[in-house]
C-alpha positions in Angstrom: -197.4 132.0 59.4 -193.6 131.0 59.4 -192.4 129.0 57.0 -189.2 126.9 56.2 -188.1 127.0 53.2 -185.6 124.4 52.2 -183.7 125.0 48.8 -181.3 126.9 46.8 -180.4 130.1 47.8 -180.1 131.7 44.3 -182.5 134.6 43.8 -183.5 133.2 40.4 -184.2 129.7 41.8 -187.6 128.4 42.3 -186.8 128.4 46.3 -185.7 132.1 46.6 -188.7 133.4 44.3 -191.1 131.3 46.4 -189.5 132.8 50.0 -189.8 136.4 48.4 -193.1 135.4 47.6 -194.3 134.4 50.8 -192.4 137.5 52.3 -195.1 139.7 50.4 -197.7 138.0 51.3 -197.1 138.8 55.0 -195.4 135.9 56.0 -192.2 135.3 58.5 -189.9 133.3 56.3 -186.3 131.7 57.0 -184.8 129.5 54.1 -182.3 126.5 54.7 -179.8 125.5 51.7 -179.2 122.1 52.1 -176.4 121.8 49.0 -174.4 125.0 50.1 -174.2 123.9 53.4 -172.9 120.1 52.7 -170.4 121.8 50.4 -168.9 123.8 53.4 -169.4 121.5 56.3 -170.0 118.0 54.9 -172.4 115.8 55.2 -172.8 114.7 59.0 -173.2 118.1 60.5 -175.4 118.9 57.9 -178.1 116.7 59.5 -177.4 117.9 62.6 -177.3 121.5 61.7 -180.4 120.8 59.5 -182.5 119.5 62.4 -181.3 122.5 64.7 -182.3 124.8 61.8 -185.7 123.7 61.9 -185.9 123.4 65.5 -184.8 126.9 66.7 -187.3 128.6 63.9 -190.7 126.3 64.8 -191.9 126.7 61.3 -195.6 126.2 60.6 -195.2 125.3 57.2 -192.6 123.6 55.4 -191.6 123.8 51.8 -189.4 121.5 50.3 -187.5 121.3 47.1 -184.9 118.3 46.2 -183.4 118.0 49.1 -180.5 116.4 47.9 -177.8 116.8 50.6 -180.1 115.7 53.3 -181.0 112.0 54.5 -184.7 110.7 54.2 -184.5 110.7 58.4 -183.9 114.5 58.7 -186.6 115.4 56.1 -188.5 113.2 58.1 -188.1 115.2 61.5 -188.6 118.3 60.3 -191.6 117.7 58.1 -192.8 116.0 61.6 -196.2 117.6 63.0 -196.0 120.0 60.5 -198.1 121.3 57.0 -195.9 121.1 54.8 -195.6 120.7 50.7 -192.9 119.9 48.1 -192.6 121.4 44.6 -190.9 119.4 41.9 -189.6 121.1 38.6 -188.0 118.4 36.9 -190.8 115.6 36.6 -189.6 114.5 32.9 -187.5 112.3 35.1 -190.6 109.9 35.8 -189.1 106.8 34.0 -186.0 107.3 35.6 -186.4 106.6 39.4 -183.8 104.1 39.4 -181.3 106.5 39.3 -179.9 107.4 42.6 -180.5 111.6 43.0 -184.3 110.9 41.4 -184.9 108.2 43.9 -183.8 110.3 46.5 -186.4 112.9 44.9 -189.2 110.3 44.7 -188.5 108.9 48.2 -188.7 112.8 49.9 -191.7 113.2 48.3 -193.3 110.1 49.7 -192.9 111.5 53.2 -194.2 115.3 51.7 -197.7 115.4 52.5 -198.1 117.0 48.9 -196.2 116.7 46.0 -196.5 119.4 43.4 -195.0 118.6 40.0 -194.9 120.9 36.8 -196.0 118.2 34.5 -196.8 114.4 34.8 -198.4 114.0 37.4 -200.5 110.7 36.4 -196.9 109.4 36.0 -195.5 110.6 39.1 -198.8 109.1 41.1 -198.2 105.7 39.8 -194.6 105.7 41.6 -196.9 106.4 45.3 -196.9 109.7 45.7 -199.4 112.2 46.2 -198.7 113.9 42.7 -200.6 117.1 42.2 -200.2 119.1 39.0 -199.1 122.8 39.5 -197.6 124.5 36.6 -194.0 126.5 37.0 -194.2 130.1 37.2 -192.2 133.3 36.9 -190.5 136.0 39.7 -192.7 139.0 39.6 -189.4 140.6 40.1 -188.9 140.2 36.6 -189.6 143.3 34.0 -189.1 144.0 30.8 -185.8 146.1 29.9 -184.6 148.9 27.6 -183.5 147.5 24.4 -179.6 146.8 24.4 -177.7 146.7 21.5 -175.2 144.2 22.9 -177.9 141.6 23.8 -180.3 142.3 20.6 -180.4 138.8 17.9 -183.4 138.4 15.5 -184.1 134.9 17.5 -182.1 133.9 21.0 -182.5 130.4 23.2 -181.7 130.7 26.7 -180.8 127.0 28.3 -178.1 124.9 28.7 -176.8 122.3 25.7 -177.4 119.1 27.9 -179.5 117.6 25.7 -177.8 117.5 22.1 -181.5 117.1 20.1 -181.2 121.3 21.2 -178.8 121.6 19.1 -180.1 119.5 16.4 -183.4 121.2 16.5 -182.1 124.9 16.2 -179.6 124.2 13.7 -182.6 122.7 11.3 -184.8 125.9 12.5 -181.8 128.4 11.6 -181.1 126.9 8.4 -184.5 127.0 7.1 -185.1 130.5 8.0 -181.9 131.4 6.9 -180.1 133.4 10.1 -178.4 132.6 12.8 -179.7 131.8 16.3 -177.8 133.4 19.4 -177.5 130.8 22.2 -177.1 131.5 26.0 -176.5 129.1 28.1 -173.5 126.8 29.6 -172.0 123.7 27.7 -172.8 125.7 24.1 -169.3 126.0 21.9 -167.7 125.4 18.4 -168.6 121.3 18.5 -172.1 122.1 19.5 -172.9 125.4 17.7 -170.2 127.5 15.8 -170.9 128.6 12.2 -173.9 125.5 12.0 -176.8 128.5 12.3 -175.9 129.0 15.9 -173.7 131.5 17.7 -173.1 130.3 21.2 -171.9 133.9 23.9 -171.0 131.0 26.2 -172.7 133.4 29.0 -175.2 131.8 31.5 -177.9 135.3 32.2 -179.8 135.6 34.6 -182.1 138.9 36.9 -181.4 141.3 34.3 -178.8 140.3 31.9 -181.9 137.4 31.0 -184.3 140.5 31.1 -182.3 142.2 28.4 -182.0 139.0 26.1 -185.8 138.9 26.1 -186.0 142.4 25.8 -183.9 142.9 23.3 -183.8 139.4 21.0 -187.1 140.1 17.9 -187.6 136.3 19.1 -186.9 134.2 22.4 -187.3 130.3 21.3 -188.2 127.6 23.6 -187.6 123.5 22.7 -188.7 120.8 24.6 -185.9 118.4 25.8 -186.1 114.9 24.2 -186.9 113.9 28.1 -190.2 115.8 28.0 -190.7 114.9 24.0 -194.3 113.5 25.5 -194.8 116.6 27.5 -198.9 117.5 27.7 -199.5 120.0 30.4 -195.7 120.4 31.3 -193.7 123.5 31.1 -190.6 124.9 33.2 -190.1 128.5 34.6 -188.1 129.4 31.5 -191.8 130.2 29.4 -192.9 132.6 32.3 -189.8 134.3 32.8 -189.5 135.0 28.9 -192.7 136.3 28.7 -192.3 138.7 31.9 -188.9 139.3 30.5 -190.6 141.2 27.8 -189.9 138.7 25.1 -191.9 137.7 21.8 -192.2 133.9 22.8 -192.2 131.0 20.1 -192.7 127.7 22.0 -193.4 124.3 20.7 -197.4 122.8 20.7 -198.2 120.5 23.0 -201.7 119.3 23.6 -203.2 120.4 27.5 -201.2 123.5 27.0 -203.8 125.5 24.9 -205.9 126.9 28.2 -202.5 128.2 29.7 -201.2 130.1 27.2 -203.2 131.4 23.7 -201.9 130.8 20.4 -202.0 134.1 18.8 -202.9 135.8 22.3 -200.1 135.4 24.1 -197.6 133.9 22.5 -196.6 132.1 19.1 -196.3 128.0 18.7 -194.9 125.4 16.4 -195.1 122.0 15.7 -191.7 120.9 14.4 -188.4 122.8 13.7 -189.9 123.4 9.7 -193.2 125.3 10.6 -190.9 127.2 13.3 -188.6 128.4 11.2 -191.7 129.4 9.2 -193.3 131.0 12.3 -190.4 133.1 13.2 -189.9 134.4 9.4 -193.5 135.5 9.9 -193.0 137.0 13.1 -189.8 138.9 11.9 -191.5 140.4 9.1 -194.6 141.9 11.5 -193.2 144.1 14.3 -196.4 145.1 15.4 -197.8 141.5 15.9 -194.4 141.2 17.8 -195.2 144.1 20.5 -198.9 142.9 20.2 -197.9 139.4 21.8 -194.9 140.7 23.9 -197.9 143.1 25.7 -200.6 140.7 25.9 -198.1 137.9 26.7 -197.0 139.9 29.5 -199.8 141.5 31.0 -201.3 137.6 31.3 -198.5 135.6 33.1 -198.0 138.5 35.2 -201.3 138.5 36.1 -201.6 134.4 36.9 -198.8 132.9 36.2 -196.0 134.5 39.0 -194.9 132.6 42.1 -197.6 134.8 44.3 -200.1 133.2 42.1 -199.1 129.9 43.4 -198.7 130.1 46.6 -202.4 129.3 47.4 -201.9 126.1 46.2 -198.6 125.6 47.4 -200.3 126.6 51.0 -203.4 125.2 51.0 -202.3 121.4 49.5 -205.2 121.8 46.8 -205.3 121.5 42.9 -204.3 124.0 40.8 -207.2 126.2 39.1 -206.5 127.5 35.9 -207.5 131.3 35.1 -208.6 129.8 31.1 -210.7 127.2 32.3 -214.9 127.9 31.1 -213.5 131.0 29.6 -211.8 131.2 26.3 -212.2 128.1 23.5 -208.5 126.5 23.3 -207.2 127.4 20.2 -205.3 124.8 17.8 -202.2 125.8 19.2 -200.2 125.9 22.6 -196.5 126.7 24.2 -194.4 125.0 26.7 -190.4 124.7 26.8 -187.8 123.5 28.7 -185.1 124.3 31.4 
């Protein structure tokens, strides 16, 4: 089948792991970035150059991300007469469609004839569109590393510091364990970590600098952002790639998330910034239980929780079926994080 793939071009993006993706799995795939090409040729001839795009390759399948740099009309004509799905990692944004880039979001995926989301997806169906709940996932590309000295911490957080509860939260969990928490990630410095329990490297990592974080950090924490404070099933990328990365995951509880990911199996979980500060103090003083959960963790997601594992839902327009469900009892815990 060909399929069009409009998106980011980054490797690490959802759009470039889901063209490698379909690659493997035998299909002919060409991807369009909208964004990069507004930035070189503007706006206008992005349309036009959009539309020929889509026109000279005859895709039989469309996949579409946000679509930001392109008008509703020419995501209209090339979604025309063809399957086609969109994928929407970002849904904590449901309360906010007046502002202008999710509108745009909301109104593309009106005209998508499905519209995956990674959480919310009763919220997003109330807004009239086809809202179908498929959980983020992980490039299979992604290994664990050797060990590196010069990433190694006894807990990291990979993410940005656009939401300042982050920064709230980790301070609280690093004082109460009593160490300091290395931060990666852009917009972390002295006014939002410094000597407060955090040590921002003011590095963004990603391919295999994130693999040797995960690798090599004792702990890789994941908060939720105050947007997603609500969050049930909802998760981003960030816990799959951790957990392929080779890390020892400790993830905040939310309930709906105990049948992806197993308490004690797979991963570790909290429920506020003092029982994970206890958690990790627990998981620091058991190695073993630490390469336990790194193994198991692994072998799981890659398993069911890559972007090959998705595309037969991204395909085929149906609802996601999860590998736990009938099998295993849910446990009192679960994990989820955020971008």
């Amino acid at each position: 089948m060909r399929v069009l793939v409009v998106g980011h071009r980054n490797p690490w993006r959802m759009e470039g792991s889901v063209a490698r993706a379909l690659r493997r799995a035998g299909h002919r795939v060409s991807l369009f970035d909208d964004r990069r090409t507004r930035r070189r040729v503007g706006h206008r001839l992005t349309q036009w150059l959009a539309r020929r795009y889509a026109a000279a390759f005859s895709p039989d399948f469309v996949f579409l991300s946000k679509c930001l740099a392109l008008d509703l009309e020419t995501v209209a004509a090339i979604v025309a007469g063809r399957e086609n799905a969109m994928w929407y990692h970002d849904p904590q944004w449901h309360r906010d469609v007046e502002r202008p880039d999710v509108a745009h979001i909301l109104s593309v995926g009106r005209l998508a004839a499905t519209f995956f989301v990674t959480g919310f997806d009763a919220e997003w169906r109330t807004h009239g569109v086809r809202a179908l709940f498929l959980p983020a996932a992980g490039a299979s590309e992604i290994v664990p590393v050797s060990p590196d000295p010069w990433y190694a911490a006894s807990a990291a957080f990979v993410g940005s510091a656009y939401d300042p509860t982050r920064a709230v939260f980790l301070r609280e969990v690093a004082l109460n364990a009593g160490l300091m928490i290395r931060v990666w990630g852009p917009g972390w410095g002295p006014g939002v970590g410094g000597d407060a329990g955090l040590a921002p490297t003011g590095r963004t990592v990603e391919g295999r600098a994130f693999a040797a974080v995960c690798s090599s950090s004792d702990v890789t924490l994941g908060v939720l952002p105050a947007r997603a404070a609500d969050a049930t099933t909802y998760a981003s990328d960030r816990v799959w790639m951790t957990i392929l990365a080779g890390g020892c995951y400790l993830g905040p509880r939310t309930p709906g998330m105990d049948r992806m990911l197993l308490d004690g199996v797979h991963c570790a979980s909290y429920t506020d910034a003092a029982s994970c500060a206890l958690r990790l103090q627990e998981l620091l003083a058991h190695p073993a239980e630490r390469a336990r959960l790194r193994a198991e963790g692994e072998a799981f997601v890659r398993a069911h929780h890559t972007y090959d594992a998705r595309l037969p839902f991204l395909l085929s327009g149906r609802a996601w079926e999860n590998p736990l469900r009938g099998g295993e009892s849910p446990p009192a815990a679960s994990c989820a994080t955020s971008s």
